[in-house]
Chimera marker file (.cmm) of the C-alpha trace (Angstrom):
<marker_set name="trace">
<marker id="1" x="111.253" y="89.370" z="110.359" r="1" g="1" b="0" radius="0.5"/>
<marker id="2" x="109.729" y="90.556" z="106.811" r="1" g="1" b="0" radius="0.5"/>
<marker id="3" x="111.021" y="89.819" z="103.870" r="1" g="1" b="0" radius="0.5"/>
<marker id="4" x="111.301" y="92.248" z="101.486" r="1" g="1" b="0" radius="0.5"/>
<marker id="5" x="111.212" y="91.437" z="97.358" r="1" g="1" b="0" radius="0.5"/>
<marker id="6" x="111.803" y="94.282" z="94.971" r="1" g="1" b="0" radius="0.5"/>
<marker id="7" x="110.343" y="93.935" z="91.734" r="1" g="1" b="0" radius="0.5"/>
<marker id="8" x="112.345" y="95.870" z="88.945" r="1" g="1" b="0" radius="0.5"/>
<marker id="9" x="110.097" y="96.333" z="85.657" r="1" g="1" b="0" radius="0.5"/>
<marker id="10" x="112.780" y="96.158" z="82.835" r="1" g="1" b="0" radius="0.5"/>
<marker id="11" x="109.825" y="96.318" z="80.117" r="1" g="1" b="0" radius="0.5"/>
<marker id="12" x="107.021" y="97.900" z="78.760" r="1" g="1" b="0" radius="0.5"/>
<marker id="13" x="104.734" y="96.480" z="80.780" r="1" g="1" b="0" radius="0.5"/>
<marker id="14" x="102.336" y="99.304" z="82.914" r="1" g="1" b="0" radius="0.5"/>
<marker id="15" x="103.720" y="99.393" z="86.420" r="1" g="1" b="0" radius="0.5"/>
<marker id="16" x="99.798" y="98.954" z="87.494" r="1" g="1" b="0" radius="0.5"/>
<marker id="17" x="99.261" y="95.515" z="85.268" r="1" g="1" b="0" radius="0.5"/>
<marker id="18" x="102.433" y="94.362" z="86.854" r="1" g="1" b="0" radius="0.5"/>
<marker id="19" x="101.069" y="94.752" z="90.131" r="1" g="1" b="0" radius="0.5"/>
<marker id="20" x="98.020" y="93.046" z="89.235" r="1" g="1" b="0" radius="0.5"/>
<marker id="21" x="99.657" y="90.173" z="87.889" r="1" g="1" b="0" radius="0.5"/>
<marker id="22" x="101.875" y="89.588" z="91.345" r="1" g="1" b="0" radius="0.5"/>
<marker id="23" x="98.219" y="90.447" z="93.437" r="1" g="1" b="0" radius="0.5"/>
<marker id="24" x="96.470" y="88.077" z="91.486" r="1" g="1" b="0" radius="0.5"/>
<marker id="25" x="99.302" y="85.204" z="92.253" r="1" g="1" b="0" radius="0.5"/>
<marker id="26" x="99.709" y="86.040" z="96.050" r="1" g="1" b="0" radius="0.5"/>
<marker id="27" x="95.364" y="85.969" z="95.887" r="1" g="1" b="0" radius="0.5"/>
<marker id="28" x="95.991" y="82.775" z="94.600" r="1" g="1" b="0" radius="0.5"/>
<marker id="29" x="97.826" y="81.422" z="97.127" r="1" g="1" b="0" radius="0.5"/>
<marker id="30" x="95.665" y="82.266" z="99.961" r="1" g="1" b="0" radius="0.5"/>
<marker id="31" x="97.959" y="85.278" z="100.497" r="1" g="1" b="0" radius="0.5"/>
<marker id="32" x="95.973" y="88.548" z="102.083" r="1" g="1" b="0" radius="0.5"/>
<marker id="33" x="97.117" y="91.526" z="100.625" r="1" g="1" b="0" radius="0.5"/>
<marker id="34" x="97.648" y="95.388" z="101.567" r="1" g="1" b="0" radius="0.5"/>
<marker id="35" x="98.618" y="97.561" z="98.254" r="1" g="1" b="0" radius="0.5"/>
<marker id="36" x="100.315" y="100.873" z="99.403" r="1" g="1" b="0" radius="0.5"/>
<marker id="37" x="99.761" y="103.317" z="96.858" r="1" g="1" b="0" radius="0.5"/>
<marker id="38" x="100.834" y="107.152" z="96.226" r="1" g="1" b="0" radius="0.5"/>
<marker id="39" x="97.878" y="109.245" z="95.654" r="1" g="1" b="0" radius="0.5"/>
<marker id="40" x="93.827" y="108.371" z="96.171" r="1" g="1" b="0" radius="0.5"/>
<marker id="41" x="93.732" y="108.833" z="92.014" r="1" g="1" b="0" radius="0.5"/>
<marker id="42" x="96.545" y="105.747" z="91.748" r="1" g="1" b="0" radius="0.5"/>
<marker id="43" x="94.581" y="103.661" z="94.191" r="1" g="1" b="0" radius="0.5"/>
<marker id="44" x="91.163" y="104.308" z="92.159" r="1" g="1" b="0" radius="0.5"/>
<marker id="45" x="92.896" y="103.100" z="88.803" r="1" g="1" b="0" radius="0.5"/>
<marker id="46" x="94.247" y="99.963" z="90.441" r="1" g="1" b="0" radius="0.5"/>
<marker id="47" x="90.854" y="98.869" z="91.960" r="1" g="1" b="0" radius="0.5"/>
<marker id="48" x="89.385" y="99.723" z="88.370" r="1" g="1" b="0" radius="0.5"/>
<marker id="49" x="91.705" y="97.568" z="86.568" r="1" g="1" b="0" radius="0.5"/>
<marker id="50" x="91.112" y="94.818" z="88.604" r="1" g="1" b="0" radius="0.5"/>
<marker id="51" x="87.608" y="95.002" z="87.832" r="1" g="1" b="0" radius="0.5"/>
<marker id="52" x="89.027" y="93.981" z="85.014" r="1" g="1" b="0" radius="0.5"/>
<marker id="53" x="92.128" y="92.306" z="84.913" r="1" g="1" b="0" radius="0.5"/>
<marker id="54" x="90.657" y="88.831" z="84.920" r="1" g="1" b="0" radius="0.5"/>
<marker id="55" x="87.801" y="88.443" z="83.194" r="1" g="1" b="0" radius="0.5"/>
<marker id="56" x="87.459" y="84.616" z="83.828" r="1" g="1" b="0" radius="0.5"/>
<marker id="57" x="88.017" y="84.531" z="88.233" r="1" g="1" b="0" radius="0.5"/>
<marker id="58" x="87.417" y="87.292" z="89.891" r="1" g="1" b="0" radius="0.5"/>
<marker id="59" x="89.875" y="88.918" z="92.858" r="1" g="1" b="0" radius="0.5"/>
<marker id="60" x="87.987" y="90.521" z="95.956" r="1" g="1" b="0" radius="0.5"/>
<marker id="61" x="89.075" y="93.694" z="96.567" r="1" g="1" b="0" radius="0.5"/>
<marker id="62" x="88.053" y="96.942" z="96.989" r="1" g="1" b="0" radius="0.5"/>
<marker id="63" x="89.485" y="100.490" z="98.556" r="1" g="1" b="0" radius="0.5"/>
<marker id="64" x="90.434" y="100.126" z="102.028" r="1" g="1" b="0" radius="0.5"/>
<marker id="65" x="88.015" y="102.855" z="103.339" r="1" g="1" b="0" radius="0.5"/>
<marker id="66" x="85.022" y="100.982" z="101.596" r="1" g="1" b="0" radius="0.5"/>
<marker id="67" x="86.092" y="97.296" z="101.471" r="1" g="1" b="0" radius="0.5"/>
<marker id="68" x="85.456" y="95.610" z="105.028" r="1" g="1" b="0" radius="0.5"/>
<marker id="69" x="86.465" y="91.708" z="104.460" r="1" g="1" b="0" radius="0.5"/>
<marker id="70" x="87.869" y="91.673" z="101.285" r="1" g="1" b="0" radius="0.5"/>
<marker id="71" x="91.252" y="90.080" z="101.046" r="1" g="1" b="0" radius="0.5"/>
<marker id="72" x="92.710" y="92.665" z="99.479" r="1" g="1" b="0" radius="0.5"/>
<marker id="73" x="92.481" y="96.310" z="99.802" r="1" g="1" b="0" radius="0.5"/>
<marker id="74" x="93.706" y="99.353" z="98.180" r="1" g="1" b="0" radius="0.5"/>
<marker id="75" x="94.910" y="102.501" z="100.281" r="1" g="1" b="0" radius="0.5"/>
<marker id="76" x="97.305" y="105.754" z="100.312" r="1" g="1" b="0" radius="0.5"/>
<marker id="77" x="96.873" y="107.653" z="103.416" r="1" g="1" b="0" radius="0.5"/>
<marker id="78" x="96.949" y="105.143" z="106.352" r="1" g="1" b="0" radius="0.5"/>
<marker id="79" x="97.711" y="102.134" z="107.819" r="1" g="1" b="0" radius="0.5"/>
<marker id="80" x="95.714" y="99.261" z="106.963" r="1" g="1" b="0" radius="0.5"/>
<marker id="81" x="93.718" y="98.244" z="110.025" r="1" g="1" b="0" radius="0.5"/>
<marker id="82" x="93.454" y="93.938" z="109.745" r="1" g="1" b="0" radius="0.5"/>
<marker id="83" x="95.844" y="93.426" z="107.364" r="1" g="1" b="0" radius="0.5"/>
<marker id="84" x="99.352" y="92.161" z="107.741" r="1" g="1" b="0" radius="0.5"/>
<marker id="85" x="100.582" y="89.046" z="105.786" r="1" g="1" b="0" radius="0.5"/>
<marker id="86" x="101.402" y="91.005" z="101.948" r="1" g="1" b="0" radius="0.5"/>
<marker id="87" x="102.353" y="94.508" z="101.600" r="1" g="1" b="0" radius="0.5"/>
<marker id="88" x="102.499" y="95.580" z="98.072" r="1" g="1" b="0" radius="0.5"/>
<marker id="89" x="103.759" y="99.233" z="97.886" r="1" g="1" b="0" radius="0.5"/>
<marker id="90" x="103.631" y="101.489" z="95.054" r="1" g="1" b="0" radius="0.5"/>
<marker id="91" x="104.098" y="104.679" z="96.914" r="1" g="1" b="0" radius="0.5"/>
<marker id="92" x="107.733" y="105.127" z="96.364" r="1" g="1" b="0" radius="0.5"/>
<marker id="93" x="108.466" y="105.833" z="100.048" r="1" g="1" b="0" radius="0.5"/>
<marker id="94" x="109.167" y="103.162" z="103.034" r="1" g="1" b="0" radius="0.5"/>
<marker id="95" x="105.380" y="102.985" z="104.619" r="1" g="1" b="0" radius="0.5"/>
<marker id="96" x="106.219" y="103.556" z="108.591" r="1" g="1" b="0" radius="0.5"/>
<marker id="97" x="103.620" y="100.153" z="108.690" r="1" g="1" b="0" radius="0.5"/>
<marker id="98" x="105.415" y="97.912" z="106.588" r="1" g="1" b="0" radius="0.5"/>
<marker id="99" x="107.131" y="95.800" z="109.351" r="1" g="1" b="0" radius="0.5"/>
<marker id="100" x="104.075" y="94.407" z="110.631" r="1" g="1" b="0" radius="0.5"/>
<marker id="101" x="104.157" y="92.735" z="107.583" r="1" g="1" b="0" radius="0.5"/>
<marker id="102" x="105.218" y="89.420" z="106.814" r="1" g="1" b="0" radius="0.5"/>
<marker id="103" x="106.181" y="90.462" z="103.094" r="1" g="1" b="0" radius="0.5"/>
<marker id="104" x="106.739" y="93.089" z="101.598" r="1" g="1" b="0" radius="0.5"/>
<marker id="105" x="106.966" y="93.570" z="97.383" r="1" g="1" b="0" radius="0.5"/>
<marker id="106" x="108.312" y="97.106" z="96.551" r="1" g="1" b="0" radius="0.5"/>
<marker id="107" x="107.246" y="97.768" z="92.593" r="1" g="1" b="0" radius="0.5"/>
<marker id="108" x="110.308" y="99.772" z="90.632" r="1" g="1" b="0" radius="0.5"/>
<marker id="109" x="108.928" y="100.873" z="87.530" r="1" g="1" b="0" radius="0.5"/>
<marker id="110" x="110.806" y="102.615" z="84.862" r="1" g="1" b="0" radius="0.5"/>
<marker id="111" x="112.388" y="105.413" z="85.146" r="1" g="1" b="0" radius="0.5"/>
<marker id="112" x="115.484" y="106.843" z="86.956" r="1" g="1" b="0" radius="0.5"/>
<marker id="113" x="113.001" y="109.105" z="89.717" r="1" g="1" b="0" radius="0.5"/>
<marker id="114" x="111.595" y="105.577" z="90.194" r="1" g="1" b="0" radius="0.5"/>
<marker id="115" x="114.958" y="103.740" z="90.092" r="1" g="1" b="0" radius="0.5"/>
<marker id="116" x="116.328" y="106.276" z="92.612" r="1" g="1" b="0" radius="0.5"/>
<marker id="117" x="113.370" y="105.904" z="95.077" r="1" g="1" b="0" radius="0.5"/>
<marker id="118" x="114.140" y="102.509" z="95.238" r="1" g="1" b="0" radius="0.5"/>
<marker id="119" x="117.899" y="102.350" z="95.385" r="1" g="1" b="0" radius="0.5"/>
<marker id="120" x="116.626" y="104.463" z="98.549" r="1" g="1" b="0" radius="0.5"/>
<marker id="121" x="114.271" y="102.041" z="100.269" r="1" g="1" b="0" radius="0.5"/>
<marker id="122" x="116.866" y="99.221" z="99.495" r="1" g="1" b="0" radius="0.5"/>
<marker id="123" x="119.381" y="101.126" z="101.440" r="1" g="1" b="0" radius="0.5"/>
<marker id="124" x="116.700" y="101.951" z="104.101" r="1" g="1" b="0" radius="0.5"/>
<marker id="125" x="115.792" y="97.840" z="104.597" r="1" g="1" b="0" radius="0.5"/>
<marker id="126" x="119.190" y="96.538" z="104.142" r="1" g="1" b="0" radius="0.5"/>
<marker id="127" x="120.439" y="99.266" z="107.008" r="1" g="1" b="0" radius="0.5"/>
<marker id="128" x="118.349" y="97.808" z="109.444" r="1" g="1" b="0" radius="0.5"/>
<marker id="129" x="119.077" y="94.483" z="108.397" r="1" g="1" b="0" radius="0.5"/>
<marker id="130" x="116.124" y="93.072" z="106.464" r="1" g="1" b="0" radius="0.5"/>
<marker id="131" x="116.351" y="90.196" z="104.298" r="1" g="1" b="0" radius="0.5"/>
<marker id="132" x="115.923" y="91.736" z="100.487" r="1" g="1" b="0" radius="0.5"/>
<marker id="133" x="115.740" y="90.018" z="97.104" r="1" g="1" b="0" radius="0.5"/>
<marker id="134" x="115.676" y="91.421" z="93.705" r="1" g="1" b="0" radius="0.5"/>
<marker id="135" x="114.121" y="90.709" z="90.777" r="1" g="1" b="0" radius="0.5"/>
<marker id="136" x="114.186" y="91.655" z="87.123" r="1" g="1" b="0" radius="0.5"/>
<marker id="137" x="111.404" y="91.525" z="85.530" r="1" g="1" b="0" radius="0.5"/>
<marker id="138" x="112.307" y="92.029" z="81.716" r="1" g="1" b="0" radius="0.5"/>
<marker id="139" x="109.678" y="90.901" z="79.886" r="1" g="1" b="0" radius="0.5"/>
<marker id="140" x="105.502" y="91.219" z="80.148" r="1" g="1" b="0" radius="0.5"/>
<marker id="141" x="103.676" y="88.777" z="80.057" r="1" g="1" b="0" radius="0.5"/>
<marker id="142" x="101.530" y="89.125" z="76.565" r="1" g="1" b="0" radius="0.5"/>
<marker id="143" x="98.180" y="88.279" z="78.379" r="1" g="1" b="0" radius="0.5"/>
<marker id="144" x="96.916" y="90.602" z="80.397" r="1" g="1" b="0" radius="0.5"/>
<marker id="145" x="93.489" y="90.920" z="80.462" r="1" g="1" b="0" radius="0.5"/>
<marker id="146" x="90.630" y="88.149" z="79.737" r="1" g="1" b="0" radius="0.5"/>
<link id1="1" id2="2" r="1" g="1" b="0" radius="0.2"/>
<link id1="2" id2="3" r="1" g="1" b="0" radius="0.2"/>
<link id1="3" id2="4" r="1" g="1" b="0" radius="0.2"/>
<link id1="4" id2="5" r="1" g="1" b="0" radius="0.2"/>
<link id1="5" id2="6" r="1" g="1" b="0" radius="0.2"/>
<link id1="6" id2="7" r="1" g="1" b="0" radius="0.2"/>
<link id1="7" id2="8" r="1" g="1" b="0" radius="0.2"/>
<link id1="8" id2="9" r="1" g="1" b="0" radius="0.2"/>
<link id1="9" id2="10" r="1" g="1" b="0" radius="0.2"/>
<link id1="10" id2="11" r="1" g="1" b="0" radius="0.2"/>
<link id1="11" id2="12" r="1" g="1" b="0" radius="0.2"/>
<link id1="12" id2="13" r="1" g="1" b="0" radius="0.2"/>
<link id1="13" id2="14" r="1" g="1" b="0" radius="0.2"/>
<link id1="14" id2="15" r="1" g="1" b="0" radius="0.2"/>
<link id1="15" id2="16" r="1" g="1" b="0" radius="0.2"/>
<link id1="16" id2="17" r="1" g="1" b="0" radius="0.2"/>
<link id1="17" id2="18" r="1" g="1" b="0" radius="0.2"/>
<link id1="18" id2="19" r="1" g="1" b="0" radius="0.2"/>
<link id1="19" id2="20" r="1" g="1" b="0" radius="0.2"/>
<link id1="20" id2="21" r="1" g="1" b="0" radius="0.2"/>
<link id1="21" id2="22" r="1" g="1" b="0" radius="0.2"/>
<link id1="22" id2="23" r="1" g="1" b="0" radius="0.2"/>
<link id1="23" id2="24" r="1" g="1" b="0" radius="0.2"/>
<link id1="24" id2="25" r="1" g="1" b="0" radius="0.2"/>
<link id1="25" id2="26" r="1" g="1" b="0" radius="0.2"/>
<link id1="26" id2="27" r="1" g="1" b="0" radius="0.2"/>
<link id1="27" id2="28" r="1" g="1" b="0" radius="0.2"/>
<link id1="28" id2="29" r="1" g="1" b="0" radius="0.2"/>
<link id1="29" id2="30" r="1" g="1" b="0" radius="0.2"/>
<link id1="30" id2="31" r="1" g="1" b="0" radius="0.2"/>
<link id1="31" id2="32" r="1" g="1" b="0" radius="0.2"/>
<link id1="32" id2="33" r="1" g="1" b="0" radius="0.2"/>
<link id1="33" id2="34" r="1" g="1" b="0" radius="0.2"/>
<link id1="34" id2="35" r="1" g="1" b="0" radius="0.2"/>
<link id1="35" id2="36" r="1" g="1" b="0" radius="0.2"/>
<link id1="36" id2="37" r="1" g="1" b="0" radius="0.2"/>
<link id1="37" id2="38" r="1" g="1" b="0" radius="0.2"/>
<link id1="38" id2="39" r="1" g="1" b="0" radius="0.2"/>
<link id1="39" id2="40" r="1" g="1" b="0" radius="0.2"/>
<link id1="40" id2="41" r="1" g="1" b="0" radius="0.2"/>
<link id1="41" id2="42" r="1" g="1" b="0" radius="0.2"/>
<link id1="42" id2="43" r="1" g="1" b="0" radius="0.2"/>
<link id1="43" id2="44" r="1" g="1" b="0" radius="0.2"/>
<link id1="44" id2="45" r="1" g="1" b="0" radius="0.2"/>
<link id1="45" id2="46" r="1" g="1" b="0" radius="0.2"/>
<link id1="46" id2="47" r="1" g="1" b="0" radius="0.2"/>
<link id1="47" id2="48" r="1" g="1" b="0" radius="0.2"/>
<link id1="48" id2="49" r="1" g="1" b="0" radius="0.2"/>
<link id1="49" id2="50" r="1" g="1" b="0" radius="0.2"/>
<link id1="50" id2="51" r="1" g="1" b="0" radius="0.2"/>
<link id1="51" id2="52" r="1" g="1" b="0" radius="0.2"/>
<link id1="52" id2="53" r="1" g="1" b="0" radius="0.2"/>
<link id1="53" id2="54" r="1" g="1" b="0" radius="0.2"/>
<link id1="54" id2="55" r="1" g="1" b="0" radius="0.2"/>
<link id1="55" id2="56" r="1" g="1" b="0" radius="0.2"/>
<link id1="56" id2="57" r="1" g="1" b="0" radius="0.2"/>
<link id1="57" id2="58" r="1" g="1" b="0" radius="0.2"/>
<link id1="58" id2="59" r="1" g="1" b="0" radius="0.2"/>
<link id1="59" id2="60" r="1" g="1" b="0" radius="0.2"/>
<link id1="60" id2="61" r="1" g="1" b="0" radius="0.2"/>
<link id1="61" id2="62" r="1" g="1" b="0" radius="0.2"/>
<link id1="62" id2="63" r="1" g="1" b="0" radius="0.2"/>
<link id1="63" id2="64" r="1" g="1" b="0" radius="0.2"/>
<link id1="64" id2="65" r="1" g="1" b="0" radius="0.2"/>
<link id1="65" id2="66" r="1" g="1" b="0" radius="0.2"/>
<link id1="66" id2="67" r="1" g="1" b="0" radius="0.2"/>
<link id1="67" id2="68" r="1" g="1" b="0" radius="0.2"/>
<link id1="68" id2="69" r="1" g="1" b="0" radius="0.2"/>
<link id1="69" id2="70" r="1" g="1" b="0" radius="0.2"/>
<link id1="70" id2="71" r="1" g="1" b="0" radius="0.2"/>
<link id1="71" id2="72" r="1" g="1" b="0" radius="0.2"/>
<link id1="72" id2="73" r="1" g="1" b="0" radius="0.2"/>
<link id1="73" id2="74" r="1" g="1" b="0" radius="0.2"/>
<link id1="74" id2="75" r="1" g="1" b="0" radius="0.2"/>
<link id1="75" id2="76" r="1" g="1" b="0" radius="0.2"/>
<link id1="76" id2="77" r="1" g="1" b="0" radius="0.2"/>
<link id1="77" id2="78" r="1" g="1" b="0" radius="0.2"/>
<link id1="78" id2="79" r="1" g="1" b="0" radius="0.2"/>
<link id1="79" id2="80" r="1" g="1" b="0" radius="0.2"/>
<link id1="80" id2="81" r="1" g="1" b="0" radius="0.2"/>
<link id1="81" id2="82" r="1" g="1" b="0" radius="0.2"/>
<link id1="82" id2="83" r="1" g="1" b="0" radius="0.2"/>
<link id1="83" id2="84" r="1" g="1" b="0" radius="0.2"/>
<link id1="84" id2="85" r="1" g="1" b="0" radius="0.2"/>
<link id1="85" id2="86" r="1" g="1" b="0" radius="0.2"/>
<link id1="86" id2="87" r="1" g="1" b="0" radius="0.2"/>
<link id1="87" id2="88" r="1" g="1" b="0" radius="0.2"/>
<link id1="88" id2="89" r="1" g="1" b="0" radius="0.2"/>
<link id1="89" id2="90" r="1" g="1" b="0" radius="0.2"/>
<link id1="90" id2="91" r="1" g="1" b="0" radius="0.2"/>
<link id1="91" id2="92" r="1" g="1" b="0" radius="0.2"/>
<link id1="92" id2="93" r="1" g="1" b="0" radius="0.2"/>
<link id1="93" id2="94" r="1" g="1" b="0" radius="0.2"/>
<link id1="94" id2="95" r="1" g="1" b="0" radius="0.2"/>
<link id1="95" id2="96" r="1" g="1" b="0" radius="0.2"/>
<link id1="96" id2="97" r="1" g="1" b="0" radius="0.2"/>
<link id1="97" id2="98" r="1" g="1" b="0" radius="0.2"/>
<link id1="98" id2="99" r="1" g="1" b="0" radius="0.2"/>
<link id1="99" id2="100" r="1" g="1" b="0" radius="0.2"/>
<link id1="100" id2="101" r="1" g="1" b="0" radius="0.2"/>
<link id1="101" id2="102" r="1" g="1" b="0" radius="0.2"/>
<link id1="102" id2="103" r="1" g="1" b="0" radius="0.2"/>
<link id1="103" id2="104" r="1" g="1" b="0" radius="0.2"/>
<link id1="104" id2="105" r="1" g="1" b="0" radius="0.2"/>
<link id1="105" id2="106" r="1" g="1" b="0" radius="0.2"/>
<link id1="106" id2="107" r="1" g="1" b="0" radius="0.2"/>
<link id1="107" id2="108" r="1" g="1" b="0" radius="0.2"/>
<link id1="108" id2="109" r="1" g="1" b="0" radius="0.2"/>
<link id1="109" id2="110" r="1" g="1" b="0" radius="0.2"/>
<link id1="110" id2="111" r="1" g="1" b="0" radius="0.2"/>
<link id1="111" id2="112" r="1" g="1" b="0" radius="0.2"/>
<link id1="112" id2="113" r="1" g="1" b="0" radius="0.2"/>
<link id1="113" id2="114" r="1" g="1" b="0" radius="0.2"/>
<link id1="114" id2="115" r="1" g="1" b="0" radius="0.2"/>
<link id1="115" id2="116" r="1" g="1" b="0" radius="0.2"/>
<link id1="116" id2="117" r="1" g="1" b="0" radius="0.2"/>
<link id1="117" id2="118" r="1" g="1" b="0" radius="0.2"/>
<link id1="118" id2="119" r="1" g="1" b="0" radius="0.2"/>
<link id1="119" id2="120" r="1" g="1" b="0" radius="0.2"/>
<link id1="120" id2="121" r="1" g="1" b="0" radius="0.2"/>
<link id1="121" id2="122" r="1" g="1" b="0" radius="0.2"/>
<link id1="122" id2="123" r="1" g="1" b="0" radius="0.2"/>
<link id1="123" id2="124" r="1" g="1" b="0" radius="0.2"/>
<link id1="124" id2="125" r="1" g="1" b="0" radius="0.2"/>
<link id1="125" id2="126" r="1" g="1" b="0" radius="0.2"/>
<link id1="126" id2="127" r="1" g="1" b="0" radius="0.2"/>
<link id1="127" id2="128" r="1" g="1" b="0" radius="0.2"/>
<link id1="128" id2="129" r="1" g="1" b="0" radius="0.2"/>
<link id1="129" id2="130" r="1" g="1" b="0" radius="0.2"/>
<link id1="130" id2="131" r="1" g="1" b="0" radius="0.2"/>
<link id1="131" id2="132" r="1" g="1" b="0" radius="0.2"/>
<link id1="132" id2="133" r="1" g="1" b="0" radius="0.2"/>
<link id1="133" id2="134" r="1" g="1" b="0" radius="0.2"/>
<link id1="134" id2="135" r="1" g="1" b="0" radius="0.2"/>
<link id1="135" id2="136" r="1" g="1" b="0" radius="0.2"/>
<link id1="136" id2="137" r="1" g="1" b="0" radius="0.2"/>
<link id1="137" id2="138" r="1" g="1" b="0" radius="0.2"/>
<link id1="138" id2="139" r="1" g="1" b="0" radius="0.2"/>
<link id1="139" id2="140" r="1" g="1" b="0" radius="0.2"/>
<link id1="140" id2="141" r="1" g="1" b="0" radius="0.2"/>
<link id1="141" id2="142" r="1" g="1" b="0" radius="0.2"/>
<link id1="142" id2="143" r="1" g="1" b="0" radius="0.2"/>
<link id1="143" id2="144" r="1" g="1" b="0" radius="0.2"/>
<link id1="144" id2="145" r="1" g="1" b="0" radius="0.2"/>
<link id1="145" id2="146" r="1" g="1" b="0" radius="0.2"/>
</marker_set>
């Protein structure tokens, strides 16, 4: 069954360099890796700032309409067609995908709109009996690019 981790940001830290930071980790562990976004603008900013993010290792990825084998791709409107290990969703909303999933990290920026989508999902997942974990995330990490 997937597990589901939520991921609340408690600091000042960009919802989008979160995300990077948890991406570049699951890369790291050999994890492939689906990132669920809201809009096609959010999902053009994210592969931009991973352009970016690192500039000592680099982390294949691209958009999921343009990126064929990379291990991680970027999408908003529809369902990743190979991947299925690491769903990272920024959307706000339960993707109807994510249980082919074997994770599944919901990001809960600031913000009670935010706070409220996610109190939402929680409920959704815990109704049907998924295992959840939370996490606080209260401080950034002073690093992020380079």
């Amino acid at each position: 069954m997937t597990k589901i981790d939520f991921y609340q940001i408690d600091s000042d830290e960009a919802p989008l360099l979160f995300t990077c930071r948890l991406i570049d980790k699951a890369y790291r562990q050999g994890r492939q890796i689906y990132i669920h976004t809201d809009s096609e603008h959010q999902s053009k900013e994210l592969d931009e700032l991973l352009w970016s993010f690192r500039t000592h290792r680099f982390i294949p990825h691209g958009l999921q309409a343009e990126a064929d084998s990379a291990p991680i791709k970027i999408g908003h409107d529809h369902e990743p067609e190979a991947h299925q290990d690491v769903l990272i969703n920024l959307s706000g909303t339960v993707p109807d995908f994510f249980s082919r999933f074997e994770r599944v990290a919901e990001i809960v920026p600031k913000g009670e709109q935010h706070r409220d989508s996610a109190r939402a999902n929680y409920r959704f997942y815990k109704a049907r009996g998924y295992h959840l974990d939370y996490h606080e995330m209260k401080t950034a990490v002073k690093q992020q690019h380079g």
